[in-house]
C-alpha positions as CSV (number, residue, x, y, z in Angstrom):
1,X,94.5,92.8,112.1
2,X,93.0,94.9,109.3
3,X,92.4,98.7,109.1
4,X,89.0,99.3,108.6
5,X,87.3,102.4,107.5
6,X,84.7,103.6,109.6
7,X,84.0,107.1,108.2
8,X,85.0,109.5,105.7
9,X,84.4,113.6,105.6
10,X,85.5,116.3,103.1
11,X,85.8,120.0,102.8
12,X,85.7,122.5,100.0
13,X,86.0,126.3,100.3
14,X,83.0,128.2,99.0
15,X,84.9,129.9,96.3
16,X,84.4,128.1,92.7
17,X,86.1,129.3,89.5
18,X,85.2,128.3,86.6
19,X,86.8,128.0,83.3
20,X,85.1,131.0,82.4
21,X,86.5,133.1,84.6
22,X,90.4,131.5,84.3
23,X,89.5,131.9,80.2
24,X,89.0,136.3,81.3
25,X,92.6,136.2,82.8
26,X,94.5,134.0,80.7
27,X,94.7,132.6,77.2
28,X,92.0,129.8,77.4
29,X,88.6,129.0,76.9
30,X,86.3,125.9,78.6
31,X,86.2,124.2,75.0
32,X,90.2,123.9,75.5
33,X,90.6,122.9,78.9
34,X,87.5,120.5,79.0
35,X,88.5,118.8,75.8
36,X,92.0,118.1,77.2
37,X,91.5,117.6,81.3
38,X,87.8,117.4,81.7
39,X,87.7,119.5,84.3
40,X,84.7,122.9,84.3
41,X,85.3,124.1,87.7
42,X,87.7,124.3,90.6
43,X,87.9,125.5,94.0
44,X,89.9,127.8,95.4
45,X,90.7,128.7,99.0
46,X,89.9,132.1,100.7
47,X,92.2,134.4,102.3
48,X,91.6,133.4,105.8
49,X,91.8,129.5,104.8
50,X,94.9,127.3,105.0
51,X,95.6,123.8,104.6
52,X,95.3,123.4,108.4
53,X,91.4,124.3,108.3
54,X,90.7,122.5,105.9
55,X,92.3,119.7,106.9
56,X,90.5,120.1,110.4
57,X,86.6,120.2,108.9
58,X,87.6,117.3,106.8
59,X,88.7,115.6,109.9
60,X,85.7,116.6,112.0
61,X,83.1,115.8,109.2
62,X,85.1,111.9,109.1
63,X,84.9,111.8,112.7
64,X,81.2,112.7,113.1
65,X,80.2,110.0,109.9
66,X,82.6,107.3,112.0
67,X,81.0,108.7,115.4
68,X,84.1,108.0,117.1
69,X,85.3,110.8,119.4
70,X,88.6,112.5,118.8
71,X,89.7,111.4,122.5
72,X,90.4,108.1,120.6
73,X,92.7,108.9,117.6
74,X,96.2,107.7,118.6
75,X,97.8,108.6,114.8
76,X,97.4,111.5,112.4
77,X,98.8,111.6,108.8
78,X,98.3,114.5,106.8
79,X,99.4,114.2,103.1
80,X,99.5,117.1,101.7
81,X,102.5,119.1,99.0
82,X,101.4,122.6,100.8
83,X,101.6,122.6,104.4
84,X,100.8,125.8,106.5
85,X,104.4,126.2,107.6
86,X,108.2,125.0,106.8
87,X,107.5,122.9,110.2
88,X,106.0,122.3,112.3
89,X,103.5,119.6,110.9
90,X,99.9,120.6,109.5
91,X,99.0,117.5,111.2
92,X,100.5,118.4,114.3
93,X,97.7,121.7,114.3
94,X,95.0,120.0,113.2
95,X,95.9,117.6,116.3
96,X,96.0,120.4,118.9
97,X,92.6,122.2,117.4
98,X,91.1,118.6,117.8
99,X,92.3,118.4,121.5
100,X,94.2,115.6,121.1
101,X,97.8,115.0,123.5
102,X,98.0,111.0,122.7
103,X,99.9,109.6,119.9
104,X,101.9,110.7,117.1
105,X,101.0,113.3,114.1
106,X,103.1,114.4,111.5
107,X,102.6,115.0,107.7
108,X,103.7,112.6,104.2
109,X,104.7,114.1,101.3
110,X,104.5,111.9,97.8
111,X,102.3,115.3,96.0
112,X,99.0,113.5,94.4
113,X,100.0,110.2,95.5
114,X,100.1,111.4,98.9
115,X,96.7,110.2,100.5
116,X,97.7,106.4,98.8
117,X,101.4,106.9,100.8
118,X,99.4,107.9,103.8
119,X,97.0,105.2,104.2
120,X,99.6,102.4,103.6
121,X,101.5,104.2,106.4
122,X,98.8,104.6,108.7
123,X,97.6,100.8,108.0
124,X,101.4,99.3,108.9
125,X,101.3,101.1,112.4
126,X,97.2,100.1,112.5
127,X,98.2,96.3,111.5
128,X,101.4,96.2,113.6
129,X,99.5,97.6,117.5
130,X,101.9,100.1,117.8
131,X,98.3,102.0,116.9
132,X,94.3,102.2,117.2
133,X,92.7,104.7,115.6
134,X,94.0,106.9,112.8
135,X,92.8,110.2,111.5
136,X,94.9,109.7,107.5
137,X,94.0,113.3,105.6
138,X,94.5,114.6,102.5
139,X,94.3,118.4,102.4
140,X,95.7,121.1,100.0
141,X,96.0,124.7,99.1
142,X,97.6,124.3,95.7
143,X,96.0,128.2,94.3
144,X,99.0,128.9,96.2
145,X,101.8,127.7,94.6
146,X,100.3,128.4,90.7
147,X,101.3,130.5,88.1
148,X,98.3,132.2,87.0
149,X,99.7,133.3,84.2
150,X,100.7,129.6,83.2
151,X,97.5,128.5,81.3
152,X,99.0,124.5,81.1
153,X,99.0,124.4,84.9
154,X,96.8,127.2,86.6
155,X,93.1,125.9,84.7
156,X,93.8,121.9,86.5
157,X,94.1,122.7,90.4
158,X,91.9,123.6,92.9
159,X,91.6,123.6,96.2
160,X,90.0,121.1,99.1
161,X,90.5,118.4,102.0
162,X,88.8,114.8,102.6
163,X,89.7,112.4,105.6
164,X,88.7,108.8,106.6
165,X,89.2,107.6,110.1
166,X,90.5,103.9,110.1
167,X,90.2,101.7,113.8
168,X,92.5,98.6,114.0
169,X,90.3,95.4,113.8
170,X,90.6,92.0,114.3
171,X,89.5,89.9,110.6
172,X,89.7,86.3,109.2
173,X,93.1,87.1,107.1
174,X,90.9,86.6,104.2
175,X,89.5,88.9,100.7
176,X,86.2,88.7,102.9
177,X,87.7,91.2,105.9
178,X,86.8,94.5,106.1
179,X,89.3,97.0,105.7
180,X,92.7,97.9,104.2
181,X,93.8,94.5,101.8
182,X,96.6,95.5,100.1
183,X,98.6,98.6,99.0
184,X,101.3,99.1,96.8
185,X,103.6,102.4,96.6
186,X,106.6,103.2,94.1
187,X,108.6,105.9,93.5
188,X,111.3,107.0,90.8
189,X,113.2,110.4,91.4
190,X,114.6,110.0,87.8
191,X,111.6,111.9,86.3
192,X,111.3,114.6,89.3
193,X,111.7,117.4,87.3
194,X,109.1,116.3,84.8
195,X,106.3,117.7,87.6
196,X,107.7,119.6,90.3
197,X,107.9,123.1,92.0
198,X,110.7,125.6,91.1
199,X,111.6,126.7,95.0
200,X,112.0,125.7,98.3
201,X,113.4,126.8,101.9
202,X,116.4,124.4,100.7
203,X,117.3,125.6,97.2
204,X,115.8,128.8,96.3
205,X,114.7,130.1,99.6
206,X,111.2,130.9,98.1
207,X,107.9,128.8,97.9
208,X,108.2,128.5,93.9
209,X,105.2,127.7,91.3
210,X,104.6,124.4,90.1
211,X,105.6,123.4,86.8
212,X,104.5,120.4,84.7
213,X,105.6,118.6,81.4
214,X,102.1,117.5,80.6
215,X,102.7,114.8,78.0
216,X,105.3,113.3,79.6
217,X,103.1,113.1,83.3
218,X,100.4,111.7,80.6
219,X,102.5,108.8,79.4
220,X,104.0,108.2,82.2
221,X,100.9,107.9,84.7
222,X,99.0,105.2,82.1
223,X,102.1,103.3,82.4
224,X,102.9,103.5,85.8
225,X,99.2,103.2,87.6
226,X,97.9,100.3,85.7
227,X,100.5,98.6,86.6
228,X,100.6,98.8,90.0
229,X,96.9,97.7,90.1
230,X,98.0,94.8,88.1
231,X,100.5,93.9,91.3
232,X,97.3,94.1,94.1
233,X,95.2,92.1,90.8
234,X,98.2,89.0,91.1
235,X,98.6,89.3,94.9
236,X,94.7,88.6,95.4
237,X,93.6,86.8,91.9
238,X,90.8,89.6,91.4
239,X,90.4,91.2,88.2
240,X,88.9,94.8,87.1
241,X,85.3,92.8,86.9
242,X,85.3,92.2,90.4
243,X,86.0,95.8,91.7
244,X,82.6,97.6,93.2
245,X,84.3,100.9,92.4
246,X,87.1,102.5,91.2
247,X,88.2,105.7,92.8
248,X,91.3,107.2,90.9
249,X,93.1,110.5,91.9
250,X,91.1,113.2,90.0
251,X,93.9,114.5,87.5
252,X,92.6,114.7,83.9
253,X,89.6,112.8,82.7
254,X,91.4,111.3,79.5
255,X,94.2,109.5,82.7
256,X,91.5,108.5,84.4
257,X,89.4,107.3,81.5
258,X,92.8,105.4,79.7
259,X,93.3,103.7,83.2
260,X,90.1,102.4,83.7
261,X,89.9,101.0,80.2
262,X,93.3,99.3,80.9
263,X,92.2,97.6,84.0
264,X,88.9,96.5,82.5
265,X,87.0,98.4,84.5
266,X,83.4,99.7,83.1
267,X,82.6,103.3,83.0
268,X,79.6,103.3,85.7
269,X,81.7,101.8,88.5
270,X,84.4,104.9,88.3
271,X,84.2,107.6,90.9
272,X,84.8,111.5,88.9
273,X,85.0,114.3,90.5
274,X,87.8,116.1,88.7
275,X,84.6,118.0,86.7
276,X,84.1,119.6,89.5
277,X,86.8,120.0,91.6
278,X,90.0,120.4,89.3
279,X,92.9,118.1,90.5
280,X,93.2,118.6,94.7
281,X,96.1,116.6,94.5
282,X,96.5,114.6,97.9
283,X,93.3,115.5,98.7
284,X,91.3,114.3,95.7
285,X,91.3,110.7,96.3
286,X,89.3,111.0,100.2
287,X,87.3,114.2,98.4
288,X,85.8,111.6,96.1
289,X,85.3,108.7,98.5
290,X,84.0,111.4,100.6
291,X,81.4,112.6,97.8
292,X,80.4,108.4,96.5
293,X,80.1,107.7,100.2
294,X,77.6,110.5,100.9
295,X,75.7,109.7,98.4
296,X,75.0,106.2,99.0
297,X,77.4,105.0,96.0
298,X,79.6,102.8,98.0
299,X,77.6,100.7,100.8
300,X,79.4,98.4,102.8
301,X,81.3,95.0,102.0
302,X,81.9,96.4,98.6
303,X,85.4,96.2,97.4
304,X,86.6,99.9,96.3
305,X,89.9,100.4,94.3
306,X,92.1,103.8,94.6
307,X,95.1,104.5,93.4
308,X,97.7,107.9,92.2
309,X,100.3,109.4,90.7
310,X,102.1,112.6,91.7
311,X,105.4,114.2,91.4
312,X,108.6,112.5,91.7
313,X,107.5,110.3,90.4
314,X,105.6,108.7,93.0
315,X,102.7,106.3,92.6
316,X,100.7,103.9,94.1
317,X,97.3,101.7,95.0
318,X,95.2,100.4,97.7
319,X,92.3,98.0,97.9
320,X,89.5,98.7,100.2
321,X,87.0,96.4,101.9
322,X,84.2,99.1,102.7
């Protein structure tokens, strides 16, 4: 059995800010934070928005491009590091507004490396019968939980959701099948207060702000996603030359850029969106399939690589038959 992707949708809210604006507020200019990140523009949710609606027009738009009915979905994973409440679930809303009873919904959190976490998830209960159809979203409000007076941290995230809708499927057991192929997730709580958020309902009884050692995320993310590409590389025998496309979370261009280079993958087959859309943690890595879908970038049978790193730390990487 294999998990195979049969459609993908995003959302972003209307509201952009750009580096202009964030360089009227704090001490920065776009020169600075496009020179370091790579990122020109971000966006950010409005007051009536939550993680749960965007979450829910992600879903809808990936269930209209899989035209498979919402009746159908048996398992929903939201990933996401800013859910609408303490509990219950995000997912569990965005499964009533869909008017689904069946199945299981709940949310993962592994911060950036959330959508990869969810998609392994969703494929072991896809692979293993004990599901059919899962809705696995990535969805995130994170202009909520910045400092805006923090000019390392408030100029890299924005706002923004992307889904796919994977269907349990019978394949050959070979490279060849369509689907999910392999995935690989880590984690290492030594280095959790390298990138993490200063509250919670546990500790501090607040939300908190996030807070970030950049260099150190830097170094370590280089490091730590290459090589667990190189793991799905050994399992399968492929190499960086035989990857259609390469869709990394959207953090900072130079990460992305140093990764690529390290895998030996060429320029033109990387998917970036992070000009545009700041770092959307969990949701960045379905915002850009979303985005190279839609515009014809990825066609099917094409092998498309994604992997993360987020707070924790937590990383990982999956390899998609389109």
């Amino acid at each position: 059995m294999r998990s195979v992707l049969r459609g993908c949708g995003s959302y972003l809210p209307a509201r952009i800010l750009t580096n202009a604006e964030l360089a009227a507020k704090v001490d920065t200019n776009d020169e600075w934070i496009v020179q370091r990140t790579g990122i020109r523009a971000r966006h950010i949710a409005a007051d009536d928005e939550t993680t749960g609606t965007l979450g829910l027009k992600a879903a809808k738009a990936a269930l209209a491009d899989a035209g498979i009915p919402a009746s159908e979905v048996d398992l929903i994973i939201v990933a996401t590091a800013t859910p609408d409440h303490t509990f219950p679930a995000t997912a569990t809303e965005i499964q009533a507004a869909l008017d689904i009873t069946q199945g299981a919904a709940f949310d993962l959190q592994a911060v950036c490396s959330g959508f990869v976490f969810a998609l392994a998830t969703a494929d072991k209960f896809l692979t293993s019968g004990a599901a059919k159809t899962a809705l696995v979203i990535g969805a995130e409000t994170f202009s909520r939980i910045l400092d805006w007076e923090d000019r390392a941290t408030c100029v890299l995230f924005g706002d923004g959701a992307g889904a796919v809708v994977l269907r349990a499927e019978e394949g050959e057991g070979t490279l060849a099948d369509r689907g999910v192929l392999t995935t690989h997730i880590r984690s290492d709580g030594r280095y959790m207060n390298k990138l993490y958020v200063d509250g919670g309902p546990g500790s501090t009884k607040t939300v908190g702000f996030l807070r970030m050692e950049g260099r150190e995320v830097f170094k370590h993310a280089v490091v730590n996603l290459a090589d667990t590409v190189r793991h799905t590389f050994e399992e399968t025998g492929l190499t960086g030359a035989d990857i259609d496309w390469f869709v990394p979370h959207q953090a900072n261009r130079r990460i992305i850029d140093a990764t690529a280079h390290k895998l030996g993958i060429d320029e033109d087959r990387v998917v970036v969106t992070v000009d545009k859309h700041g770092n959307t943690s969990a949701a960045s890595i379905p915002l850009a399939l979303a985005q190279a879908h839609m515009d014809g970038r990825i066609k099917p049978g094409q092998l498309v690589l994604i992997e993360a790193m987020g707070g924790g730390f937590t990383w990982g990487s999956a390899l998609i038959r389109w």
